[in-house]
N, C-alpha and C positions, 0 to 999 in steps of 0.2 A: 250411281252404281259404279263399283270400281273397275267392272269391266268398261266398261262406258268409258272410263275416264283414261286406263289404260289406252285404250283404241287409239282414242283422239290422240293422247300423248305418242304416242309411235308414229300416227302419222306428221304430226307437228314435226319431231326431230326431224323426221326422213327430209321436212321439206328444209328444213334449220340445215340439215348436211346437203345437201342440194344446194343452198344457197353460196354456202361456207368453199363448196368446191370450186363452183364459177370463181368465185375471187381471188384462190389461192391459186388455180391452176393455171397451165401455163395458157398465154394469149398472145395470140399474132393475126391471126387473118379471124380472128373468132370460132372457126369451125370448132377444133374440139371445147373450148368453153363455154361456147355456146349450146353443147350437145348433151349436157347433165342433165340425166330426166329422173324421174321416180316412177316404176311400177310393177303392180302386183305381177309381172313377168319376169325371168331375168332378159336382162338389159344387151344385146347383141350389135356389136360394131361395126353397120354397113355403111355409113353416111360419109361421102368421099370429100376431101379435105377441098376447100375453095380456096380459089387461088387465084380467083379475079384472069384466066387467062394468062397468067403466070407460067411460063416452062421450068419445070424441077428445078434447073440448074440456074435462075434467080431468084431473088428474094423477092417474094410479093409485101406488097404495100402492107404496113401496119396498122390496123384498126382501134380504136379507142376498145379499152376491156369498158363491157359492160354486165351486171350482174340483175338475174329477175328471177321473181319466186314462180318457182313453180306453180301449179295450182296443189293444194293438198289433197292428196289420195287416201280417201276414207277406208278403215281396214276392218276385217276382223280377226278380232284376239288372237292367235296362232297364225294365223295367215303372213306368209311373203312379202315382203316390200322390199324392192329393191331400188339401191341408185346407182346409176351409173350412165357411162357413156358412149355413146351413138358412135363417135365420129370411130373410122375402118382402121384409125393409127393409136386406138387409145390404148392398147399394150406396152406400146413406143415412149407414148407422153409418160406415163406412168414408171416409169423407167422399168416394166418384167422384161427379167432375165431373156436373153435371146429373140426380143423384140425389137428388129431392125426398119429404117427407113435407109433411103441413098445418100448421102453427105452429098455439099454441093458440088465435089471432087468425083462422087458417081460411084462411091463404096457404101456399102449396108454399115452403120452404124447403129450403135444401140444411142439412146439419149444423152448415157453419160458422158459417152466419148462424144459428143454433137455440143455438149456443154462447155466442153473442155475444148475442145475449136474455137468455137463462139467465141470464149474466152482469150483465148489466144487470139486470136485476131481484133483484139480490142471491142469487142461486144458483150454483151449480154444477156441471158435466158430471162425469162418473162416471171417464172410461179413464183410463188410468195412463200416462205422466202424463195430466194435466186439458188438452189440446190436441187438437180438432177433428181435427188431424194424426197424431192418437195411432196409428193405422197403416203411416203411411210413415213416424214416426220407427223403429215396430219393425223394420220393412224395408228401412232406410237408414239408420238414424242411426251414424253412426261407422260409416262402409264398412258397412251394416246389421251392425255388432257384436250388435244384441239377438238378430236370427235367427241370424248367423251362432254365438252362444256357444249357442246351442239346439239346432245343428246338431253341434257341440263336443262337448255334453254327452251328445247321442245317440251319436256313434261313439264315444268313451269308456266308453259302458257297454257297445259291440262288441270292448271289446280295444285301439281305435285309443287313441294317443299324443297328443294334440294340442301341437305348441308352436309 
């Protein structure tokens, strides 16, 4: 039934983009990479960033990125699925507009400007790629190709054809 098949295929992507995020986004202590969920709710940002005891104003310890499938969230046809993420800074990560954390100078910073420190001080930002922007290229880059091949590889494993 191609309702049926539709279903499954929606929920497959969700978990296909779910997956795709942990990997690309940014990673340091794992809290927000770790916090990409899928569900039939939207997705609200209270889960306070770990820091192992960490005070703001050092760098906590780096964790290996690691990436796990969700479970997949069974839908129906018109029904809501959402992904997104937990952690209380993910406006920040994401680089929205006017979404600041404290640099480690003790100024609100949005990411891009945090990027561009990091940078300048002979470091590095974490997402994949290493660009502030690292979100809206997943979102848009090439007519968003990275979402939309994640969205590909979910109805594909519904049976759907892609070409």
């Amino acid at each position: 039934d191609l309702q049926d098949a539709l279903e499954i295929a929606v929920s497959a992507a969700a978990n296909d983009i779910h997956f795709s995020l942990q990997y690309v986004s940014p990673w340091w202590t794992g809290t927000f990479g770790g916090s990409w969920i899928t569900s039939k709710t939207p997705v609200i940002p209270t889960v306070p960033r770990q820091t192992g005891g960490v005070i703001r104003t050092e760098v906590p310890v780096r964790n290996n990125r690691t990436a796990k499938r969700d479970q997949v969230i069974p839908i129906v046809l018109g029904a809501p699925l959402y992904v997104g993420n937990l952690a209380e800074y993910a406006g920040f990560v994401i680089n929205a507009r006017g979404q600041t954390l404290p640099s480690l100078e003790g100024d609100q910073v949005e990411y891009a400007e945090h990027a561009r420190r990091v940078r300048a001080a002979g470091g590095s930002i974490t997402p994949r790629p290493q660009s502030p922007e690292w979100f809206n290229i997943y979102l848009k880059h090439g007519n968003a190709r990275f979402l939309m091949d994640d969205m590909d590889k979910g109805f594909g494993k519904a049976g759907f054809k892609i070409i």
